[in-house]
Biopython code that builds the backbone (N, CA, C, O; Angstrom):
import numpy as np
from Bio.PDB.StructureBuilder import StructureBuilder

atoms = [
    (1, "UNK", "N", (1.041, 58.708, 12.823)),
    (1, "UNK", "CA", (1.120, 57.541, 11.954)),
    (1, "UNK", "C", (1.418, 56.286, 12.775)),
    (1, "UNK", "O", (1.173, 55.119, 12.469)),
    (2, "UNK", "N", (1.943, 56.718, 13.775)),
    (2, "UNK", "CA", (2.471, 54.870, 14.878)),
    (2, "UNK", "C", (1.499, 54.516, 14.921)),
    (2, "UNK", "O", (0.987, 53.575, 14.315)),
    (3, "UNK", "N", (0.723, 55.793, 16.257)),
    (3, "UNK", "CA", (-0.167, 55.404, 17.019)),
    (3, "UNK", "C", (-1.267, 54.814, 16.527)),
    (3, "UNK", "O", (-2.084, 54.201, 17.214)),
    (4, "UNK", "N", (-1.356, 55.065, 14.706)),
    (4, "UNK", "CA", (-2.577, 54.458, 14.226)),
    (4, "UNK", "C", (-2.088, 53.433, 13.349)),
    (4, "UNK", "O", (-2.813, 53.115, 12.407)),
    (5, "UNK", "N", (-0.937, 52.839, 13.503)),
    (5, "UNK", "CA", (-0.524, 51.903, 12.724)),
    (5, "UNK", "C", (-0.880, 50.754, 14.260)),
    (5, "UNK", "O", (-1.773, 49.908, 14.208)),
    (6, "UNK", "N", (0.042, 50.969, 15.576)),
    (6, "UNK", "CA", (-0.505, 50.479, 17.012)),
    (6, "UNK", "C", (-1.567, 50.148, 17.285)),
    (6, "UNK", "O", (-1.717, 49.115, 17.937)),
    (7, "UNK", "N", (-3.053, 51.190, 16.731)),
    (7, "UNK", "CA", (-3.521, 50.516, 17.245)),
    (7, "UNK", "C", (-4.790, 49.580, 16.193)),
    (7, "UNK", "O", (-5.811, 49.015, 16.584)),
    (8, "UNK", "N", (-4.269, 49.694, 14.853)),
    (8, "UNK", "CA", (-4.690, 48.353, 13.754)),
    (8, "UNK", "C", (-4.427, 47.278, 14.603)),
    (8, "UNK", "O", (-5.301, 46.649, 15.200)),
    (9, "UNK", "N", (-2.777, 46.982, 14.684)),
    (9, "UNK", "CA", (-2.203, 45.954, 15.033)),
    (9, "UNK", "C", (-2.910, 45.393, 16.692)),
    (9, "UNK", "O", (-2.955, 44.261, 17.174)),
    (10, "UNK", "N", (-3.321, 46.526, 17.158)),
    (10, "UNK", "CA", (-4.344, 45.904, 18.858)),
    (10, "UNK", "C", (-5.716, 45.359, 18.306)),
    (10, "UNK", "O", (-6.321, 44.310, 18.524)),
    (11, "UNK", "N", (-5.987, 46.450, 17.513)),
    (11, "UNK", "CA", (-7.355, 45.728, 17.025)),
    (11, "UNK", "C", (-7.719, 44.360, 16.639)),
    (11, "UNK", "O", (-8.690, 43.682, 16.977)),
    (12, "UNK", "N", (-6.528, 44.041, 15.694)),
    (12, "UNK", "CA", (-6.535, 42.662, 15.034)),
    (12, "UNK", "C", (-5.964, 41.617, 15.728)),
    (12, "UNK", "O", (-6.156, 40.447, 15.395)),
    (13, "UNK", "N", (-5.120, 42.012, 16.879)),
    (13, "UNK", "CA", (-5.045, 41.066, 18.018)),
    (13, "UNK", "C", (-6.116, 40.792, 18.979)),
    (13, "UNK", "O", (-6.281, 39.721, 19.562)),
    (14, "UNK", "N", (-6.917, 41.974, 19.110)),
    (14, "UNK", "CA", (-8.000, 41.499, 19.558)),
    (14, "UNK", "C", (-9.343, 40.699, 19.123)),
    (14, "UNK", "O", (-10.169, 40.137, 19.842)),
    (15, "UNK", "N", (-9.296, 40.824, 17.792)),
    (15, "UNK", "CA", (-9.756, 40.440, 16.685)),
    (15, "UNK", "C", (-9.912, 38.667, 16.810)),
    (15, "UNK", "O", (-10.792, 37.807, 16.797)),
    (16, "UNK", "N", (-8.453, 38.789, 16.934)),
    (16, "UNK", "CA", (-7.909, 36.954, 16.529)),
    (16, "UNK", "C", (-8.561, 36.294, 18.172)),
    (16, "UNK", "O", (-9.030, 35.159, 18.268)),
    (17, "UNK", "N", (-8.480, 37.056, 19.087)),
    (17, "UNK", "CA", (-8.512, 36.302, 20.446)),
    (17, "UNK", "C", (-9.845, 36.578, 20.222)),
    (17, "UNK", "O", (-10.276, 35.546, 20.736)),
    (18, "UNK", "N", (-10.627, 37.038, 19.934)),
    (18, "UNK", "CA", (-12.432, 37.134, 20.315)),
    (18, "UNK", "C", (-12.611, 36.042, 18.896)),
    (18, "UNK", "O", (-13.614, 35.330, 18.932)),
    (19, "UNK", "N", (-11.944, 35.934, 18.013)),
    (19, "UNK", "CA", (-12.385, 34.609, 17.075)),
    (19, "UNK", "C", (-11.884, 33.391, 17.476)),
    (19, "UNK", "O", (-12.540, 32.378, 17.232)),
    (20, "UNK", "N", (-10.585, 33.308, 18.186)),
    (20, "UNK", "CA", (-10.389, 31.587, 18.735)),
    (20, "UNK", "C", (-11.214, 31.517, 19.904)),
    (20, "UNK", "O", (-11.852, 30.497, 20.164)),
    (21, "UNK", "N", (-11.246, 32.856, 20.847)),
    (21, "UNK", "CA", (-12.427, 31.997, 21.765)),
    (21, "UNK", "C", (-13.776, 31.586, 21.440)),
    (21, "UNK", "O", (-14.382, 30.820, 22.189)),
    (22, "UNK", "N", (-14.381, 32.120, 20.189)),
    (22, "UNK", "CA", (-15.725, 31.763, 19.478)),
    (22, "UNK", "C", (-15.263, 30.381, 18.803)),
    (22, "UNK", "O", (-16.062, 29.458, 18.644)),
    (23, "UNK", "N", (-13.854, 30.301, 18.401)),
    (23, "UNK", "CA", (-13.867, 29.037, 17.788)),
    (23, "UNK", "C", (-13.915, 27.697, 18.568)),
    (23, "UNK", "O", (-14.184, 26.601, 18.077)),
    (24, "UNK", "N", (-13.586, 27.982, 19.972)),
    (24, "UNK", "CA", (-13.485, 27.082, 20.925)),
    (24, "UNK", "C", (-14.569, 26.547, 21.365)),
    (24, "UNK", "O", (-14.804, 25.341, 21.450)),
    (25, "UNK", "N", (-15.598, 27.873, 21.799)),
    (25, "UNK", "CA", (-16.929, 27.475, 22.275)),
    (25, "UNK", "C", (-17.867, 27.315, 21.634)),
    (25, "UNK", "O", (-19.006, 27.244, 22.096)),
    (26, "UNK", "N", (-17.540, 27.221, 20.339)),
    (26, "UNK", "CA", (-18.658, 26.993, 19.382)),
    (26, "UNK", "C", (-18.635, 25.732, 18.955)),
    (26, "UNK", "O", (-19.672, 25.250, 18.500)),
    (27, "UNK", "N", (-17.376, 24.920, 19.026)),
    (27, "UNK", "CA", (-17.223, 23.746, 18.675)),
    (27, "UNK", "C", (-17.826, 22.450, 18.387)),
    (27, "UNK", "O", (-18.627, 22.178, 19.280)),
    (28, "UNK", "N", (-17.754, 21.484, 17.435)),
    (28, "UNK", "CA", (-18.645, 20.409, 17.763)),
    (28, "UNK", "C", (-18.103, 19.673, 18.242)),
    (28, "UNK", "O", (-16.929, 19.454, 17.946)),
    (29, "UNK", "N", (-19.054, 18.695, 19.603)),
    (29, "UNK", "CA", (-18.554, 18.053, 20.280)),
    (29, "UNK", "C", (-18.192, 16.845, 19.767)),
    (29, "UNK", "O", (-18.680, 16.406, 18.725)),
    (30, "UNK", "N", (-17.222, 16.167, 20.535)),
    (30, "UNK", "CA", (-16.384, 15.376, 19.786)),
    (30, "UNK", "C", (-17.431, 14.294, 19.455)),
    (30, "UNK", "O", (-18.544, 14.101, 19.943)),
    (31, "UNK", "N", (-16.740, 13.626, 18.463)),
    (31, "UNK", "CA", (-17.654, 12.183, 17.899)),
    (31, "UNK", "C", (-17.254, 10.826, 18.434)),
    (31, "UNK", "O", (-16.183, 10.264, 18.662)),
    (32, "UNK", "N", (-18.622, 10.500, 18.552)),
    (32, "UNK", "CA", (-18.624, 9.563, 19.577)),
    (32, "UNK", "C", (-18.226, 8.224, 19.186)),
    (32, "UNK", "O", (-18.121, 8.071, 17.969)),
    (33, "UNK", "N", (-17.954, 7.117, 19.990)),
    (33, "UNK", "CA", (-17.078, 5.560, 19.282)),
    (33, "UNK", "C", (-17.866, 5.390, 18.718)),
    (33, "UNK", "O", (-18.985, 5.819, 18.997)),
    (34, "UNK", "N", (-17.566, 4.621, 17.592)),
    (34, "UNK", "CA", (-18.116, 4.099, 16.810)),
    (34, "UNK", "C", (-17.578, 2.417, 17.141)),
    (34, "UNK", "O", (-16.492, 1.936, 17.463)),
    (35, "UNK", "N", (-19.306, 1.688, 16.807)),
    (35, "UNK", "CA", (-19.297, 0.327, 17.231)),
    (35, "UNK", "C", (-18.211, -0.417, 16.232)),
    (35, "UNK", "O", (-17.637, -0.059, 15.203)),
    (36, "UNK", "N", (-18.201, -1.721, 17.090)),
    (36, "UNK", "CA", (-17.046, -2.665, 16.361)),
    (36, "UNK", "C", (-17.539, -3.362, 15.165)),
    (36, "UNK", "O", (-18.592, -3.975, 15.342)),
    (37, "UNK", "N", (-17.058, -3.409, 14.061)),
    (37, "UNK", "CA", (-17.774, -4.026, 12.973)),
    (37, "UNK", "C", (-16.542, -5.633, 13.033)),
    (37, "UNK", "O", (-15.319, -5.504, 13.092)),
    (38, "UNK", "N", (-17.036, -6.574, 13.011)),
    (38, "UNK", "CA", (-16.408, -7.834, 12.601)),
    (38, "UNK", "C", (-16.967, -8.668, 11.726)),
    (38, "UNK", "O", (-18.121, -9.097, 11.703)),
    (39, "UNK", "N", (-15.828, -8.927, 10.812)),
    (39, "UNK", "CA", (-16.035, -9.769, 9.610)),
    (39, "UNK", "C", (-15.686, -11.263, 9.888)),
    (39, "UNK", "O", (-14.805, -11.567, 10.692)),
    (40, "UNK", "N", (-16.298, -12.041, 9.300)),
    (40, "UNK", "CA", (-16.028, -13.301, 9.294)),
    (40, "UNK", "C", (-15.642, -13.834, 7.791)),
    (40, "UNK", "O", (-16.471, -13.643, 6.901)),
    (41, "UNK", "N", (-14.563, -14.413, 7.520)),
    (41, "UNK", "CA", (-14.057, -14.683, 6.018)),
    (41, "UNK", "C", (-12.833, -15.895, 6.367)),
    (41, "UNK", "O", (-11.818, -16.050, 7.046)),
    (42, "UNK", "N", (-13.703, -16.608, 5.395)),
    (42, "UNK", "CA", (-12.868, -17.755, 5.175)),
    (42, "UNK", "C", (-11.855, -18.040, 3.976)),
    (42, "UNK", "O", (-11.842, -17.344, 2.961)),
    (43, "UNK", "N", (-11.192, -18.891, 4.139)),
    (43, "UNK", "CA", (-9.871, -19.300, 3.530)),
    (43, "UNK", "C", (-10.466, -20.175, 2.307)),
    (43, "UNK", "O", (-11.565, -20.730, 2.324)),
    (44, "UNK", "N", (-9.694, -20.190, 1.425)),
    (44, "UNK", "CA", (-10.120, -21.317, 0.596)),
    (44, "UNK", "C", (-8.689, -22.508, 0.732)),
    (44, "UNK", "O", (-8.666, -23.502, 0.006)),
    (45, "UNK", "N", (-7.656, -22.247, 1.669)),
    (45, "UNK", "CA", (-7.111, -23.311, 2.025)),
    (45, "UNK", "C", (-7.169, -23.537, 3.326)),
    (45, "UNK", "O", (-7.367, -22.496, 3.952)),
    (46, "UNK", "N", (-7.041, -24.840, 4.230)),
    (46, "UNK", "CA", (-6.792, -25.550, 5.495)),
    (46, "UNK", "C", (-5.856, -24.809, 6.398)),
    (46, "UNK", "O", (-4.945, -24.178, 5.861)),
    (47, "UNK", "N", (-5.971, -24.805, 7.792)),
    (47, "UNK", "CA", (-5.549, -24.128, 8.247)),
    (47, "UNK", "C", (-3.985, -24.747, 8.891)),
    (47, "UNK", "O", (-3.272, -24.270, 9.774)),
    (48, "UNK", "N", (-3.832, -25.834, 8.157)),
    (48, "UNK", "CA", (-2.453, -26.237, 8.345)),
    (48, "UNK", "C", (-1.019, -25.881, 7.509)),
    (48, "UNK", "O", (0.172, -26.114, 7.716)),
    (49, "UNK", "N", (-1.811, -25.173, 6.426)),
    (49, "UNK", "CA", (-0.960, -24.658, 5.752)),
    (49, "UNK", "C", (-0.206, -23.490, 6.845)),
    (49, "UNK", "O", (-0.446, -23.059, 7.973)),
    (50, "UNK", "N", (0.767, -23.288, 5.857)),
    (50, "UNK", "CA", (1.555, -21.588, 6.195)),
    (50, "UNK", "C", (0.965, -20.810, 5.775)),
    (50, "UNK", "O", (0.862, -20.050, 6.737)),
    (51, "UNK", "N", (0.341, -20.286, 4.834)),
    (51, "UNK", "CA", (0.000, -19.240, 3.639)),
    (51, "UNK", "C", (-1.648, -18.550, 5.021)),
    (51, "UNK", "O", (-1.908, -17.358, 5.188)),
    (52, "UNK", "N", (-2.476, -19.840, 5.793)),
    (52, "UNK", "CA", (-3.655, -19.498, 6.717)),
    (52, "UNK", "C", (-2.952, -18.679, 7.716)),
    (52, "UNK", "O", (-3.692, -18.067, 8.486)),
    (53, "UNK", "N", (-1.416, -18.503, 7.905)),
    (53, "UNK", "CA", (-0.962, -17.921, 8.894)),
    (53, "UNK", "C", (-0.586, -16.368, 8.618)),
    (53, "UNK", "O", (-0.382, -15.502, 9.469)),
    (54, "UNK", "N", (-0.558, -16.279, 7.638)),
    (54, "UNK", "CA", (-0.226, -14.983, 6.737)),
    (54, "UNK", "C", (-1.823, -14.336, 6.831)),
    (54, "UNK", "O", (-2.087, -13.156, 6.602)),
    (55, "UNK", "N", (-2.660, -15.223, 7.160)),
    (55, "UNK", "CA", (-4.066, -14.801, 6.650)),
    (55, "UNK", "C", (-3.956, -14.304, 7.646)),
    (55, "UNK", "O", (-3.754, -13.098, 7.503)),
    (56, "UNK", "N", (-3.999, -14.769, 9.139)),
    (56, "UNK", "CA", (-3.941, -14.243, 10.094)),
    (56, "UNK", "C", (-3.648, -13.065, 10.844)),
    (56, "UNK", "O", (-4.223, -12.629, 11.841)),
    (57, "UNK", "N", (-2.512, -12.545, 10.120)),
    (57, "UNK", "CA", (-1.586, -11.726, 10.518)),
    (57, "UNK", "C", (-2.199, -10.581, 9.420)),
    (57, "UNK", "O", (-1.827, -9.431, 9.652)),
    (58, "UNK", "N", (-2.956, -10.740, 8.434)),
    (58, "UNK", "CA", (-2.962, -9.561, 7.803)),
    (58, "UNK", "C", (-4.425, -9.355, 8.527)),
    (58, "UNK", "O", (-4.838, -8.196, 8.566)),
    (59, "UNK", "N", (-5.057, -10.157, 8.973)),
    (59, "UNK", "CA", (-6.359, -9.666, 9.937)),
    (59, "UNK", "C", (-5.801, -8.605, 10.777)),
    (59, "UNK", "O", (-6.029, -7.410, 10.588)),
    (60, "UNK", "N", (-4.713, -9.300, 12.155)),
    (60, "UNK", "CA", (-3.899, -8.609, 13.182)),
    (60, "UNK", "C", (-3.983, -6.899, 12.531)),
    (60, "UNK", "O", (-4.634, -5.964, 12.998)),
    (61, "UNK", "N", (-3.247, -6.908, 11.531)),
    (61, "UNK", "CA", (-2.767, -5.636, 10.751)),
    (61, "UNK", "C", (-3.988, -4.772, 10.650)),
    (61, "UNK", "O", (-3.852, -3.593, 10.979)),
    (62, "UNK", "N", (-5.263, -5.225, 10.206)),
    (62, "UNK", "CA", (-6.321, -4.431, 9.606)),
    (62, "UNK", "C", (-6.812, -4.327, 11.438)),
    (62, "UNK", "O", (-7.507, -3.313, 11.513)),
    (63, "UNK", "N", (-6.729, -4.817, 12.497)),
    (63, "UNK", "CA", (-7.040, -4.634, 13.385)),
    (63, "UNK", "C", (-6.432, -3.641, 14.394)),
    (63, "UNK", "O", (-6.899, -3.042, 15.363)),
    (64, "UNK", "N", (-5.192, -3.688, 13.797)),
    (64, "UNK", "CA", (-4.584, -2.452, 14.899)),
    (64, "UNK", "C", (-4.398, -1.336, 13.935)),
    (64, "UNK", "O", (-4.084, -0.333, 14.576)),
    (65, "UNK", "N", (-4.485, -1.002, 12.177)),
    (65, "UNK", "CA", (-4.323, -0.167, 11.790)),
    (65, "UNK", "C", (-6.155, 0.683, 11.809)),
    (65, "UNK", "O", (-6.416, 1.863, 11.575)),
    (66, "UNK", "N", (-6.924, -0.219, 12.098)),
    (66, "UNK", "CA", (-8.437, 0.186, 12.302)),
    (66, "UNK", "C", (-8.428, 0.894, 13.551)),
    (66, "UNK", "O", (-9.192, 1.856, 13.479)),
    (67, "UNK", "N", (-8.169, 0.850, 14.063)),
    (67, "UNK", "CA", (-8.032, 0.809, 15.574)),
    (67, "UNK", "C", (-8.817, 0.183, 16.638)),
    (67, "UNK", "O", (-9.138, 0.531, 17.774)),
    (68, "UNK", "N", (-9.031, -0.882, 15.893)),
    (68, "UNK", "CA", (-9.895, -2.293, 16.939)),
    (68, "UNK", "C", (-11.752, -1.585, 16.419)),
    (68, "UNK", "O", (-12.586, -1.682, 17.318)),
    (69, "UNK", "N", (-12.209, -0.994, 15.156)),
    (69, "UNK", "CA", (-13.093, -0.708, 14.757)),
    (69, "UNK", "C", (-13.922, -1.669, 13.697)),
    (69, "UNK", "O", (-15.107, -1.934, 13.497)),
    (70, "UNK", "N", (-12.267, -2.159, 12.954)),
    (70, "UNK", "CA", (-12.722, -3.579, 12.062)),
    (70, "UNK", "C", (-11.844, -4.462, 12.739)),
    (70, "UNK", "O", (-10.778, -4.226, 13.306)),
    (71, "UNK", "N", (-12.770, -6.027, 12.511)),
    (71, "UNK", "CA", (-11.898, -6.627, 13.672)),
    (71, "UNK", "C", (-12.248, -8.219, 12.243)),
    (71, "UNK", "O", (-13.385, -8.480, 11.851)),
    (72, "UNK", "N", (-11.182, -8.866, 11.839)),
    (72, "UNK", "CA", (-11.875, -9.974, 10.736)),
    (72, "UNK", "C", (-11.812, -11.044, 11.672)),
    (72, "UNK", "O", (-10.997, -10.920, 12.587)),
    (73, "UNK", "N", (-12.600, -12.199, 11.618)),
    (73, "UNK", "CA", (-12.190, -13.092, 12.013)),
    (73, "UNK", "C", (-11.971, -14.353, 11.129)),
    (73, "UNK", "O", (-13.015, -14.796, 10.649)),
    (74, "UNK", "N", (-10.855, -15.009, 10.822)),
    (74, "UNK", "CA", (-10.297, -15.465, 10.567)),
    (74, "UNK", "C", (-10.822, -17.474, 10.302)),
    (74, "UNK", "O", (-11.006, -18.087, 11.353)),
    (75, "UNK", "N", (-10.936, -17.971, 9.474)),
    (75, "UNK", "CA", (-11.718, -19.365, 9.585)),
    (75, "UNK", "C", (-11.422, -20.196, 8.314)),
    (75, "UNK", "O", (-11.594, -19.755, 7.177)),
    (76, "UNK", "N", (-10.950, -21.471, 8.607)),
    (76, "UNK", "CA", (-9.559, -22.291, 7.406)),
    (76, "UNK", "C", (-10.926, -22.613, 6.413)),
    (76, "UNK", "O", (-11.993, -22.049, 6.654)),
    (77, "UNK", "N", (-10.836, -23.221, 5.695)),
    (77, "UNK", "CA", (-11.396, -23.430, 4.295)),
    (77, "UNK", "C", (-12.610, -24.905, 5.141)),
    (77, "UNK", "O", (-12.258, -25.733, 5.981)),
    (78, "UNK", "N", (-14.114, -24.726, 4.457)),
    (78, "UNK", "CA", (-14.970, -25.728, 4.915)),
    (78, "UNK", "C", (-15.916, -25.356, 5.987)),
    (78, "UNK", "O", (-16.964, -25.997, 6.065)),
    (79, "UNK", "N", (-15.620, -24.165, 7.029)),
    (79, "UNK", "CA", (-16.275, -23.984, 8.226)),
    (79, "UNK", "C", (-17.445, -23.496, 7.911)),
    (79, "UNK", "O", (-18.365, -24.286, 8.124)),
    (80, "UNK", "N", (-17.773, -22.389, 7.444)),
    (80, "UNK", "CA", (-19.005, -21.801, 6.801)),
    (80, "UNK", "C", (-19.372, -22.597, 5.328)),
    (80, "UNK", "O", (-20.206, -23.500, 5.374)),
    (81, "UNK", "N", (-18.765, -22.262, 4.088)),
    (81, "UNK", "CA", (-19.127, -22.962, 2.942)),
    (81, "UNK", "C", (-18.627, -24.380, 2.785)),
    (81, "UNK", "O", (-17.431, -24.216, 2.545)),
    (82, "UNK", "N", (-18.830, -25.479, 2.784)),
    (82, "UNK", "CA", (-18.511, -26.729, 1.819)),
    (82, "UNK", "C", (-17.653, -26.537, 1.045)),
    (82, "UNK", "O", (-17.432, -25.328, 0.969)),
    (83, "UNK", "N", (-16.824, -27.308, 0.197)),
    (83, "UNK", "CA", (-15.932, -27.043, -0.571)),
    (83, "UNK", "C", (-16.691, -27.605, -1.919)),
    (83, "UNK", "O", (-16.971, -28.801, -1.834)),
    (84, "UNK", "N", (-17.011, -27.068, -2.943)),
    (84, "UNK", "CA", (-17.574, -27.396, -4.357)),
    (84, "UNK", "C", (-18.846, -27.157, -4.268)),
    (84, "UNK", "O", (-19.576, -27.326, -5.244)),
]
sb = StructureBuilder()
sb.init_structure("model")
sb.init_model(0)
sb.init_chain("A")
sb.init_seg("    ")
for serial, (resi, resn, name, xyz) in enumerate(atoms, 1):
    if name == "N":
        sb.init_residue(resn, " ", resi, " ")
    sb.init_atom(name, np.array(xyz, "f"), 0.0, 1.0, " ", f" {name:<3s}", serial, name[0])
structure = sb.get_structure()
């Protein structure tokens, strides 16, 4: 009764090591960078305010929580659209 309880327990150790090494070499290779996407978005207030500086900083944020993948760039009220 050991010896055949012993050698389940070899079997299925051998089992597990002939499936992680198939899991290893079978693997898909890793994925590759992905390009930088940058946004451009403007303010609808001047960039002398305080509130354009907050704008700023929540760009910063989406840039290091992206991991430099989205990148905004940042532009006070008038540069792209006219105002009205």
């Amino acid at each position: 009764m050991r010896q055949r309880l012993f050698r389940t327990c070899m079997m299925m150790a051998w089992l597990a090591m002939v499936a992680a090494l198939l899991s290893w070499v079978v693997a898909p290779p890793p994925a590759s960078a992905q390009k930088t996407i940058t946004l451009q978005m403007q303010a609808s207030w001047p960039a002398s305010l305080t509130i354009f500086d907050n704008f700023k900083m929540f760009a910063e944020r989406v840039d290091k929580l992206s991991g430099g993948r989205l990148k905004i760039e940042t532009l006070p009220a008038g540069t792209i659209v006219p105002p009205f």
